[in-house]
N, C-alpha and C positions, 0 to 999 in steps of 0.2 A: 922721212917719207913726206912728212908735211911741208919740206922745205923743197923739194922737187917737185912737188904739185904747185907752189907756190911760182915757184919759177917759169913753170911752162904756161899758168893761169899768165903772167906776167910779158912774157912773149907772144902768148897768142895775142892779147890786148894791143903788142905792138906794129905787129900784122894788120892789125884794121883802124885807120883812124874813125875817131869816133865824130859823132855828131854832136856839133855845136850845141845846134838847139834843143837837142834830147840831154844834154850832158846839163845845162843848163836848169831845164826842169827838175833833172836826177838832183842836183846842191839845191835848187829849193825848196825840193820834198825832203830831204834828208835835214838843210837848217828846221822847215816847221815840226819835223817830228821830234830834233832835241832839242828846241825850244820854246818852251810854252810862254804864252804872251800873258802878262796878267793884267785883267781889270783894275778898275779902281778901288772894288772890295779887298780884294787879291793884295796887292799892295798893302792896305793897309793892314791887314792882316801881317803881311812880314815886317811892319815896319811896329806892330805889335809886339812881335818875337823879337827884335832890336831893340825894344826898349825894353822887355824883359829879361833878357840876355842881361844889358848893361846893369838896369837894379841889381840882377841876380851877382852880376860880378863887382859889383860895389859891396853888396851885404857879404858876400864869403873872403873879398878883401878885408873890412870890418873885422869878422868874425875869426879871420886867422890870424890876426893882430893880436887883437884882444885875448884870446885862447893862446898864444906862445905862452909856455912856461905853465899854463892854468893846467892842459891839456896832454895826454901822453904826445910824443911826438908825432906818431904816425897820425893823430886827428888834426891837427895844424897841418900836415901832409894831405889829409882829406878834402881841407878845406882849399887849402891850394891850388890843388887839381881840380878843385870846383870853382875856382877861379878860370884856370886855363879853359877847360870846358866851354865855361859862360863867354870869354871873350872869343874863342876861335868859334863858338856857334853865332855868335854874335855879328861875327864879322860875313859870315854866307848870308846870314840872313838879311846884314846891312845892305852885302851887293845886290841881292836878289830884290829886294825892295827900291831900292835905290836906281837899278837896271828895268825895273818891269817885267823880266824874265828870268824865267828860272834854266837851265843846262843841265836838262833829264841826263845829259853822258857824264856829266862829271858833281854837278853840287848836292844831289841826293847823297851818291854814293859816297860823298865826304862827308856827311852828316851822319848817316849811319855808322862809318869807320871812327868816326869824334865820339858818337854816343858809345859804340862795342869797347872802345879803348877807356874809355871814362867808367862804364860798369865793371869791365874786367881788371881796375883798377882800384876801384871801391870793394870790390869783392876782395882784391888779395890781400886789401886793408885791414879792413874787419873781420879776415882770417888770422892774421899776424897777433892783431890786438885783444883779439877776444878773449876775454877772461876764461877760468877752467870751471866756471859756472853755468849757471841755466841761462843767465846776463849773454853771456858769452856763445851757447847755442842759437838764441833768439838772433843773436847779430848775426849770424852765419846764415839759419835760417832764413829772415828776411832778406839780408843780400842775395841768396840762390832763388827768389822770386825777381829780383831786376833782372837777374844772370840772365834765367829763363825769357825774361820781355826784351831782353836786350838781343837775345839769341833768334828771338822769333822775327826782329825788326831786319836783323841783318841775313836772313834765309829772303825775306821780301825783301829785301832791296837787291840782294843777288838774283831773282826771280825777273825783277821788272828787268835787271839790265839784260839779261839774258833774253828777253823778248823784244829788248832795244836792237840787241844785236841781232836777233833774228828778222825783225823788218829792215832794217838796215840790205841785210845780204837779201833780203827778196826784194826791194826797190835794185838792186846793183843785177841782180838776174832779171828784173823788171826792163831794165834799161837797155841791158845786152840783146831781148829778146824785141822790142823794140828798134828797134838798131841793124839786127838781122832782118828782119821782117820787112824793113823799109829799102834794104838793099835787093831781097828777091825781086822779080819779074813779075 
C-alpha cells in the first residue's frame, strides 16, 4: 500500500516542476535543522569527550593486558569491548569536534546504538560469569540498572528522530504548499 502511494506521491511531483528558489530554501532549512553549528564552548566540550574516549581506551587496553590469564576470560572480554567502545565513541566525537557540527540524522543515533550495544553486551557478560553466589546476583543486579539507563537513552533517541522526521515531512508539505499557492491566480 505504502509502495503505491509512494509511487503516485512520485508522479504527481513529476507533473509539476518545481521552484528553484523555493526548492533552494526547502535544502537550507532542512541542512540547519540536521545540522547544529557549535560554538567555541561546544567544541571544546567534544573535544573533551575525545580526549576522554582516548584515556579511557588506553587504560582498558592496559587493563586487558594485564588481566589475560589474571581474569576469567570473559572479563578480559569485558575489557575489550570497552576498548572498542571508547575508540568508536571516540571517533564521532573526534569528527564532531573536529567538524563544528554535529548530524542530528545520523551521529546521535550512532552513539546511542554504540552505547545500547556496549550495555547489552556487559550485561550478557556478567550474566554468563556471575558466580552462584550473592557476588554473582549483585553483578546481575547492577548490570540491570545500566540495562534500564541504557534502555531509557535509546527510547530518546528513537523519540528525537522521530520528531526529525516529522519536521522534515512538514517543511516538504511546507514547500509543496508554497509552490501551489504561488502558481494560483
Amino acid at each position: 500500500m505504502t509502495d503505491k502511494c509512494q509511487d503516485f506521491s512520485a508522479r504527481l511531483l513529476q507533473c509539476e516542476p518545481p521552484n528553484e528558489e523555493l526548492r533552494e530554501k526547502y535544502e537550507r532549512e532542512i541542512r540547519a535543522m540536521f545540522e547544529k553549528q557549535l560554538g567555541p564552548a561546544g567544541r571544546l566540550m567534544w573535544w573533551f569527550w575525545t580526549v576522554f574516549c582516548l584515556a579511557q581506551a588506553i587504560l582498558f587496553t592496559v587493563v586487558a593486558v594485564w588481566s589475560y590469564g589474571k581474569l576469567p576470560i570473559w572479563g578480559t572480554i569485558g575489557f575489550g569491548a570497552g576498548v572498542l567502545f571508547a575508540v568508536t565513541f571516540g571517533a564521532i566525537c573526534f569528527r564532531i569536534a573536529s567538524t563544528g557540527r554535529i548530524h542530528l540524522r545520523t551521529q546521535p543515533p550512532a552513539m546511542v546504538g554504540i552505547m545500547w550495544c556496549f550495555v547489552v553486551l556487559m550485561m550478557t557478560i556478567s550474566m554468563v560469569m556471575a558466580p552462584d553466589t550473592i557476588v554473582g546476583l549483585r553483578m546481575i543486579l547492577g548490570s540491570l540498572v545500566f540495562f534500564i539507563m541504557g534502555a531509557v537513552f535509546l527510547l530518546a533517541g528513537r523519540a528525537e528522530q522521530a520528531e526529525l522526521r516529522t519536521k522534515e515531512k512538514l517543511l516538504e508539505i511546507e514547500l509543496r504548499l508554497a509552490e501551489l499557492t504561488e502558481r494560483l491566480p
